[in-house]
C-alpha positions in Angstrom: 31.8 151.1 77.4 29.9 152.4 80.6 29.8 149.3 82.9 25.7 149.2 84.7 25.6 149.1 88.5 24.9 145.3 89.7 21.4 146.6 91.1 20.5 148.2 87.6 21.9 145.1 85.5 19.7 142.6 88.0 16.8 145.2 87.6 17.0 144.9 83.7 16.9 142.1 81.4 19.7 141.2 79.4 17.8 142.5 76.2 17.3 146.1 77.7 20.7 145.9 79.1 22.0 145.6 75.3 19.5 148.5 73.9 21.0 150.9 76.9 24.6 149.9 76.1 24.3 150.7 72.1 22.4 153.5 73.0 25.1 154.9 75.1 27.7 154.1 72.5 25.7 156.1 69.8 25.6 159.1 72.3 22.3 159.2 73.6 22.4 157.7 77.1 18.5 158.1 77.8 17.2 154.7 78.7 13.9 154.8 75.9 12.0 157.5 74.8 9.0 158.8 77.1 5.7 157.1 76.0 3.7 159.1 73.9 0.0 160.3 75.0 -2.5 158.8 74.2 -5.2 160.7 71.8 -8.4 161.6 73.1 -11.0 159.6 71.0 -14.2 161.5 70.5 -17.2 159.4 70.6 -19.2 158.4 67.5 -22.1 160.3 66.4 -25.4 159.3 67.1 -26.3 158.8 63.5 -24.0 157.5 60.9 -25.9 157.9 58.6 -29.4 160.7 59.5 -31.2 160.5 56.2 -33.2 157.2 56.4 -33.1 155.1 53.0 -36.3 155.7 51.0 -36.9 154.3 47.2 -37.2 157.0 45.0 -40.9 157.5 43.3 -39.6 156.3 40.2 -38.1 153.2 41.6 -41.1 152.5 43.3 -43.0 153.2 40.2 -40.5 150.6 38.4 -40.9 147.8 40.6 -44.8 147.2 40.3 -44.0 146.0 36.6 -41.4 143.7 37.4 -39.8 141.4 39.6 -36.6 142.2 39.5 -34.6 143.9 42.3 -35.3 147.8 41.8 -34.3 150.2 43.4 -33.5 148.5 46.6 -31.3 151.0 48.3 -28.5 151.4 50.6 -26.2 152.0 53.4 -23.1 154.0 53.0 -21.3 151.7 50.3 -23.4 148.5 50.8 -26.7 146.8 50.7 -29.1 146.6 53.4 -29.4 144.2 55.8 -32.5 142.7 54.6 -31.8 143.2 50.7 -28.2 140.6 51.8 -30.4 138.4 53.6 -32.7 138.3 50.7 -30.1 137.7 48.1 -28.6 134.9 50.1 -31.9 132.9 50.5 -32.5 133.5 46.8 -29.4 132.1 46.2 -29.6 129.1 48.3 -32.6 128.2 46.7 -30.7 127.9 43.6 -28.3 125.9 44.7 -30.3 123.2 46.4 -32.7 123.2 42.8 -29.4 122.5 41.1 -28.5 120.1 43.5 -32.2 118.5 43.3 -31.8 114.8 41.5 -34.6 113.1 40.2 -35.7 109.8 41.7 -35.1 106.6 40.3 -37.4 105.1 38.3 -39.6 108.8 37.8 -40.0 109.0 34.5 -41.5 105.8 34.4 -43.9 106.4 36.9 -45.4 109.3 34.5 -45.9 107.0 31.8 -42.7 108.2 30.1 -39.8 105.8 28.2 -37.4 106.2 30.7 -33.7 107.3 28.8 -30.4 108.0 30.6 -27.1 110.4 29.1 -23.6 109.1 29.4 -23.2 110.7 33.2 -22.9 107.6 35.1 -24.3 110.3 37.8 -25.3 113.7 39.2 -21.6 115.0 40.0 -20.6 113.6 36.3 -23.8 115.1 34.8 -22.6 118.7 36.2 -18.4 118.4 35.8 -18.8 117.2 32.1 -22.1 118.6 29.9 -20.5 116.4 26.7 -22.3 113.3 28.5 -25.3 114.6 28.6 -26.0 115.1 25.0 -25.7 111.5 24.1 -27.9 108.3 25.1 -25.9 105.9 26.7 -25.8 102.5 25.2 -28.8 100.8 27.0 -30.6 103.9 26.6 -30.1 104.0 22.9 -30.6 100.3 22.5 -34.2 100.7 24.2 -35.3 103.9 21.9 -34.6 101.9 18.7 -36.3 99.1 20.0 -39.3 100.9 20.7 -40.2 101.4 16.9 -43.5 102.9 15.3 -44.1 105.6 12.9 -42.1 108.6 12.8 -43.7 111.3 14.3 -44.4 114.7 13.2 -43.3 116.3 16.8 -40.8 114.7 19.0 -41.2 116.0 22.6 -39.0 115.0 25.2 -38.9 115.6 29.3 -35.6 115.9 30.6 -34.2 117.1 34.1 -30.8 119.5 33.1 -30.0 122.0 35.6 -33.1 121.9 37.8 -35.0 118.4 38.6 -37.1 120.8 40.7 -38.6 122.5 37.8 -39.1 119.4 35.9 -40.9 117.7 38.7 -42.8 121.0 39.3 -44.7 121.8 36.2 -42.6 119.6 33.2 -45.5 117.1 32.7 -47.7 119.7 32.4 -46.1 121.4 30.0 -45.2 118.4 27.8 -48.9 116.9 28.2 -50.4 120.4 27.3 -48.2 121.1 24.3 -48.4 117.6 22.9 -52.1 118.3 22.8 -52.0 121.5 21.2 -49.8 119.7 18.5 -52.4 117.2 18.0 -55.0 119.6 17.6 -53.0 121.0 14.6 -53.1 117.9 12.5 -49.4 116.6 13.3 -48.6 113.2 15.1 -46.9 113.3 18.4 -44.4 110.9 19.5 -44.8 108.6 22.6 -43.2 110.4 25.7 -39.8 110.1 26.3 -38.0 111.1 29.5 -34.4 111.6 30.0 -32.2 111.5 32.7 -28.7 113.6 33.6 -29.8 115.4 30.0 -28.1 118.2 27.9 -29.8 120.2 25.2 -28.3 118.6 22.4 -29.9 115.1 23.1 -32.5 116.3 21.5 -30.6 115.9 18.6 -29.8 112.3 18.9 -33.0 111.4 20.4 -35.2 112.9 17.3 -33.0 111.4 14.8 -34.1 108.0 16.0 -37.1 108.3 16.2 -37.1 109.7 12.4 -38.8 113.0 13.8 -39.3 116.4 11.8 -39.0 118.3 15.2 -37.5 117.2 18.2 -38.3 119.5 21.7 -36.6 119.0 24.5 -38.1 120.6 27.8 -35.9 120.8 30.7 -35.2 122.4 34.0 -33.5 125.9 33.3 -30.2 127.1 35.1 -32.0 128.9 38.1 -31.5 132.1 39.1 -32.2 134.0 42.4 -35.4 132.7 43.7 -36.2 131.1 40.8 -35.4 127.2 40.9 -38.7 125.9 39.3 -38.3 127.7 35.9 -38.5 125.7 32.6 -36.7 125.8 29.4 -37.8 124.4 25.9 -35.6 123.7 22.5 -37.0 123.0 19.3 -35.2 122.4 16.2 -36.2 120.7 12.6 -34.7 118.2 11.6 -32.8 116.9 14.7 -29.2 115.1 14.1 -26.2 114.6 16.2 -24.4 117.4 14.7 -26.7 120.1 15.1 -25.7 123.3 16.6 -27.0 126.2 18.8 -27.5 128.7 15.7 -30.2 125.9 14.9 -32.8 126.2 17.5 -35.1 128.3 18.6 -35.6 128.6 22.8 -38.3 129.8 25.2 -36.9 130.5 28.8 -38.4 131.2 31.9 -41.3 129.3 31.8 -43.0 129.1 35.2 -45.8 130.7 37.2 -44.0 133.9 37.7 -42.7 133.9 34.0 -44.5 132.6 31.4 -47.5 130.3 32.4 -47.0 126.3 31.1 -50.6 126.7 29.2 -49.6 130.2 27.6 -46.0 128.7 26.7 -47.5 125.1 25.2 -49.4 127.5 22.4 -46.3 129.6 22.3 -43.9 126.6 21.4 -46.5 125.2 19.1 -46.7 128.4 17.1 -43.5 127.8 16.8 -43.2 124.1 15.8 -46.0 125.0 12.8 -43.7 127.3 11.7 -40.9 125.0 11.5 -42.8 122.7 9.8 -43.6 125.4 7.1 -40.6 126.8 6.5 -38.1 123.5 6.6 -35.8 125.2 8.9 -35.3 126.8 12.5 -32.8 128.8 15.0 -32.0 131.5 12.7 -32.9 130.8 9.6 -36.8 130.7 10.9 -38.8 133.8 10.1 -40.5 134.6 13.0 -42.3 137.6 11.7 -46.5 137.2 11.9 -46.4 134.3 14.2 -48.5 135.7 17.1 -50.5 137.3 14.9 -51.7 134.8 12.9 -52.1 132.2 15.6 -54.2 135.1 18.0 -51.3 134.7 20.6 -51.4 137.0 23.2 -49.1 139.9 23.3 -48.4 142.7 25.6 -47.2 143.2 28.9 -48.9 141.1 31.7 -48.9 141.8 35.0 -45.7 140.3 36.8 -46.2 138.1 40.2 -45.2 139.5 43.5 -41.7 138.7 44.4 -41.6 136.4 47.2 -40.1 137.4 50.4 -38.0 134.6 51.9 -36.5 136.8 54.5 -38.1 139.4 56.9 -36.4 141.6 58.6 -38.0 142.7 62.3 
């Protein structure tokens, strides 16, 4: 081995003094290899992208019937700016309806029999849906303590996935449908309210109170934007037992959906058929109904979809 000058060995630290000594073993004395050059870069273009993002005429043409996201367009492989900010507000307002509880004592400030599921509370209510399709004991104690005749139309309030929507618009509903009922002839069952509910308490709820069809309405799963929507479930001859095949549903019921006053007649149709036919879900024939009840049909005009974000 080649022995280094002192000056060169001081000059060099004990690591590149090894790397030059194997390298001069293996034959090639040359320190390190020159540096290579660095490339020139060219600058970017001035436009990425030159064509400016415009919604097609048929797009456009789409989105004045709905509100649904159409056509909204984008940059190279992603969204614009403003559609991202949009779906994140939309999506936040889902979240905090979901996370919306109902405050104590509510129900009974409407004039409603206040009723509470198994979920000892909102974190339960949402990690396990089993306990909130039965009454817990007090609850159920208090519902067969109340008494009276068994009604033709059981039709309870309930909070599920949205307390927003319930507080928004569900006594409206309720009141309005339980007066359309009326005006059909059948008896009506005093209001009952439920909290940290499930669908199938219906089910429970209706069979004790002996009634031929139990509807729950409750606040819907939101979706983007939409945090105040409502949900109703009928179904004939309610019994803990029952299963989903056996109801019949109406989503979406809110001011940018289906109006409370237009869904009340809607859900009554619905409940007179039941009556008729001794059954629902799908066993109920469902052919004639708007017809015969002069229900209107059609398209209607959608609302505007509201911009939460804007983009200067």
């Amino acid at each position: 081995m080649t022995r280094m000058k002192p000056m060169a060995r001081a000059s060099l630290s004990r690591t590149r003094a090894l790397i030059d000594a194997l390298r001069t073993r293996l034959g090639a004395a040359d320190p390190m290899p020159p540096r290579p050059a660095v490339p020139v870069i060219p600058a970017p273009p001035a436009h990425v992208f030159p064509t400016p993002a415009r919604r097609g005429r048929y797009a456009a043409d789409a989105a004045r019937h709905t509100t649904a996201l159409v056509g909204i367009g984008h940059v190279g492989t992603r969204y614009a700016t403003d559609v991202v900010l949009q779906f994140k507000a939309e999506l936040a307002v889902a979240h905090e309806a979901v996370a919306a509880e109902l405050p104590a004592g509510w129900f009974e400030q409407q004039g409603y029999l206040g009723l509470h599921s198994q979920a000892r509370d909102h974190r339960e209510f949402l990690l396990r849906p089993d306990l909130g399709r039965r009454l817990d004991e007090d609850s159920l104690q208090r519902l067969r303590a109340r008494g009276g005749a068994a009604p033709d139309v059981q039709i309870i309030l309930a909070d599920g996935l949205s307390a927003v929507a319930c507080q928004g618009s569900g006594v409206a509903l309720c009141t309005q449908l339980a007066d359309a009922c009326r005006a059909r002839g059948w008896s009506v069952g005093a209001p009952v309210g439920a909290r940290f509910a499930r669908v199938w308490l219906e089910d429970e709820i209706g069979e004790v109170v002996g009634a031929k069809v139990a509807v729950i309405v409750l606040g819907e799963r939101p979706g983007l934007g939409t945090g105040d929507g409502l949900s109703a479930y009928l179904v004939h001859a309610p019994r803990i037992g029952n299963v989903d095949g056996q109801r019949n549903m109406m989503s979406n019921i809110h001011a940018r959906g289906t109006p409370p006053a237009q869904a009340a007649r809607r859900l009554a149709a619905l409940i007179g058929a039941m009556l008729a036919q001794g059954t629902s879900g799908v066993g109920l024939d469902l052919a004639g109904i708007a017809e015969l009840d002069g229900l209107e049909t059609g398209y209607r005009a959608p609302q505007v979809r509201e911009r939460l974000v804007e983009v200067g």
